[in-house]
N, C-alpha and C positions, 0 to 999 in steps of 0.2 A: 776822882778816884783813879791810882794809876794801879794798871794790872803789872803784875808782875810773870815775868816770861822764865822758863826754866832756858836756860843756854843751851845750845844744840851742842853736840860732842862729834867730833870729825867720825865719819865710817871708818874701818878697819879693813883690810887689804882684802882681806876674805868676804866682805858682804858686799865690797866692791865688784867682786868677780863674782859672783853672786848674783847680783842687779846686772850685769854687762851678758852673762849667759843668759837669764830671762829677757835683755831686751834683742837677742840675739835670735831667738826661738820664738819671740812675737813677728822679727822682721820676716824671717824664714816664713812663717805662716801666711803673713801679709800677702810678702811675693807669691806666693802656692794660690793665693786667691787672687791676687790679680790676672796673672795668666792664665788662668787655668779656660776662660773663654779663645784666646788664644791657640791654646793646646788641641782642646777640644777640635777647634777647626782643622788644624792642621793634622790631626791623625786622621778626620774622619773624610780629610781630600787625600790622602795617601791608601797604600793597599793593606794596612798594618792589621786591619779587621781582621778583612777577606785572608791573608795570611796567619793571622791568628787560628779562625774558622778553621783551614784545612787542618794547620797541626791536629789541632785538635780532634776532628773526625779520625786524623787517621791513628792517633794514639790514645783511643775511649779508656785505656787503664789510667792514663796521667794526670791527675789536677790540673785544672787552670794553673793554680797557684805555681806548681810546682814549672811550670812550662815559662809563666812571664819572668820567675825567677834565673832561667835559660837566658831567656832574652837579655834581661840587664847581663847577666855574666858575658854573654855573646857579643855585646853591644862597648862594653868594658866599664859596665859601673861596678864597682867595688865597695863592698858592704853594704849591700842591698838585700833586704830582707823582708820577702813579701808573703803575708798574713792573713787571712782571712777569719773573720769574727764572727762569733756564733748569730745568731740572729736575736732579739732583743725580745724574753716574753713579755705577751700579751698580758696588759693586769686581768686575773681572773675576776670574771664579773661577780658579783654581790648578791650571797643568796636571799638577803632580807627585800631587797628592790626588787619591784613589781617589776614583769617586760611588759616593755609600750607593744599594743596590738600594732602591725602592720595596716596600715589603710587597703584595701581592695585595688586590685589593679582598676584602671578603667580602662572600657572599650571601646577601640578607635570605630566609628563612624563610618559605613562604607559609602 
């Protein structure tokens, strides 16, 4: 019994650029996770903390955000835009579910 195959049809210019920026923005991510151990080290053997730190104490009005946004402009990256996200809620617990009693501390032994 022979199966019958439906013929493929050449992609079109546009879903070709399509698939080349998605695989574009996978590499990009790749890279961002390979080095990012990398990185990590080498910020945290330079003074870029401890320089962070002071800005900061000494400008309590100014976001973080808005400060490392200084730095890339300072540093010369262009079109950098840096974000921060709200914090992710909590699922509200479930008022039909029992809470599990806490066990009792125990007491250490002198």
């Amino acid at each position: 019994m022979a199966t019958t195959r439906k013929p493929s049809k050449p992609k079109t210019s546009a879903e070709l650029k399509q698939q080349l920026d998605a695989a574009r923005r996978r590499v990009a991510a790749l890279e961002q996770r390979a080095y990012a151990e990398e990185l990590t080290e080498l910020i945290r053997s330079t003074n870029i903390v401890a320089d962070f730190a002071k800005i900061q104490s000494r400008l309590t009005d100014v976001k973080p955000t808005a400060i490392l946004a200084a730095v890339a402009s300072a540093v010369g990256l262009k079109r950098v835009e840096v974000t921060q996200t709200p914090p992710l809620p909590r699922k509200p617990a479930d008022p039909n579910k029992p809470k599990k009693p806490r066990a009792p501390a125990k007491k250490k032994a002198k």
